[in-house]
N, C-alpha and C positions, 0 to 999 in steps of 0.2 A: 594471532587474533588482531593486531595494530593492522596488517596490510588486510585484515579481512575490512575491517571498519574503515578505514581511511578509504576501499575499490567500493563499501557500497553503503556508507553513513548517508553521506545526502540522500541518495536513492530510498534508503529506510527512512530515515525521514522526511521528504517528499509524500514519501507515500502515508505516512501519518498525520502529516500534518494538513494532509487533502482531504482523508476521511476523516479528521477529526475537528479541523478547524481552530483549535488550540493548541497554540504552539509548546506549551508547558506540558499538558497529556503527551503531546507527540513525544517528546523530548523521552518522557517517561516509556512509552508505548517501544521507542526504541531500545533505551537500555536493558527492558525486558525482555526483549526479542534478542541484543544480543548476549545477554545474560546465557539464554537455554540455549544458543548456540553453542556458545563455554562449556557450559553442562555438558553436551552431546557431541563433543568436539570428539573422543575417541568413537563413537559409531559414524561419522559423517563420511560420507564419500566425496571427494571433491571433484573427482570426475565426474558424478552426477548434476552435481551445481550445488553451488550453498547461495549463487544468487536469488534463484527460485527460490529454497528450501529458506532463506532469510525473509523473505518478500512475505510466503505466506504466514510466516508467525507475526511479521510485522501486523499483515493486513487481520488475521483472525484474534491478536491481542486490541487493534485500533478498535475490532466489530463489538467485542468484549466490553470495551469501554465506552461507547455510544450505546449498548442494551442498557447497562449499568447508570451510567449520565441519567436515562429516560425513564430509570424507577428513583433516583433521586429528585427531591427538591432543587432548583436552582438559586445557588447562592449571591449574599449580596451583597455587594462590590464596596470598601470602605470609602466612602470620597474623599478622605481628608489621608487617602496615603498616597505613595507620590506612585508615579505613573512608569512602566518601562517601555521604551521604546522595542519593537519586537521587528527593526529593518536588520534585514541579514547582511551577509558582508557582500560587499557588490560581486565581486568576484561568484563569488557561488551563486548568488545570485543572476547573473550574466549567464552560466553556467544551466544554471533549475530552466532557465526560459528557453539553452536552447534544446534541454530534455526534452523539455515538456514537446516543443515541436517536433522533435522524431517522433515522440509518441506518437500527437496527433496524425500525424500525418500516414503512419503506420496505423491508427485504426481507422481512419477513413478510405482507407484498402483492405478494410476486412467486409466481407459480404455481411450485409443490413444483420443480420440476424446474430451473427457469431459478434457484430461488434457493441449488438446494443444489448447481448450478454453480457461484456465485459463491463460497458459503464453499469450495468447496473449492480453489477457483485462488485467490481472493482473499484467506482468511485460514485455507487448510489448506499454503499456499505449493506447491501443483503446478501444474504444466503444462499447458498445453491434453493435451498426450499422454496423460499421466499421468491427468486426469478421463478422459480418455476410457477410457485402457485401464480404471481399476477400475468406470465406469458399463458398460461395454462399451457402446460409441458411439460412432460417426465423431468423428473432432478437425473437421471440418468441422460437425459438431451441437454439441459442446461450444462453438466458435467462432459460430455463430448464438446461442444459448443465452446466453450471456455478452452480446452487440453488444445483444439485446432487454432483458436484464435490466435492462444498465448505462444503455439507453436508457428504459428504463419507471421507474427509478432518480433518474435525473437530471431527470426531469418531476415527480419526486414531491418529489422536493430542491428543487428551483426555481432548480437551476445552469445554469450555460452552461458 
């Protein structure tokens, strides 16, 4: 479990902390993700990928947490407590930007359609439903559409 987290910690949170925008949920969003990893550790395949299978409990616990957020109240802030700085460590940091750049770059080689899929389940935090109803589109298109991207994605990345 240490070499699973250590190959894909930042990457789980990265991806938390982009749908979520608070670094504390993330933080949380991930331990729970890899929690049910733990749990499901004797059904996992690894040849299948646990990066994937990690990714999306990440990403469908972050979605969990943003419905929730938006039937709560927003709370408010003490002033008179002290403040934490929330700068990562350079290194990972150095590291997340130049993620983020294969990313990019990787989906502005995905055809208009398959990629403006993915930002919007991926990093506009909706649903397969949800792309679908505002593209007006079968969830079974939005569902192909996402499978090819992530697959056209992960060949340009050079993951397994």
């Amino acid at each position: 479990m240490a070499a699973v987290y250590d190959t894909y910690g930042s990457l789980a949170y990265g991806l938390a902390a982009r749908t979520l925008g608070q670094t504390a949920e993330a933080e949380d969003v991930v331990q729970e993700a890899f929690l049910a990893i733990w749990r499901q550790a004797a059904r996992l395949d690894p040849a299948r990928g646990v990066r994937s299978y990690l990714l999306t409990i990440v990403h469908n616990k972050a979605i969990d947490r943003l419905r929730k957020r938006a039937r709560r109240p927003e709370l408010v802030l003490d002033e008179t407590a002290p403040l934490v700085a929330d700068a990562p460590d350079p290194v990972e940091f150095a590291e997340a930007l130049e993620n983020r750049e294969l990313v990019r770059t990787a989906l502005r080689r995905l055809p208009e359609e398959q990629r403006r899929t993915v930002e919007m389940a991926y990093f506009g935090g909706l649903t397969t439903g949800e792309v679908a109803e505002q593209l007006k589109i079968p969830v079974g298109t939005v569902k192909s559409r996402l499978r090819l991207a992530l697959g056209h994605m992960k060949r340009a990345l050079g993951t397994t």
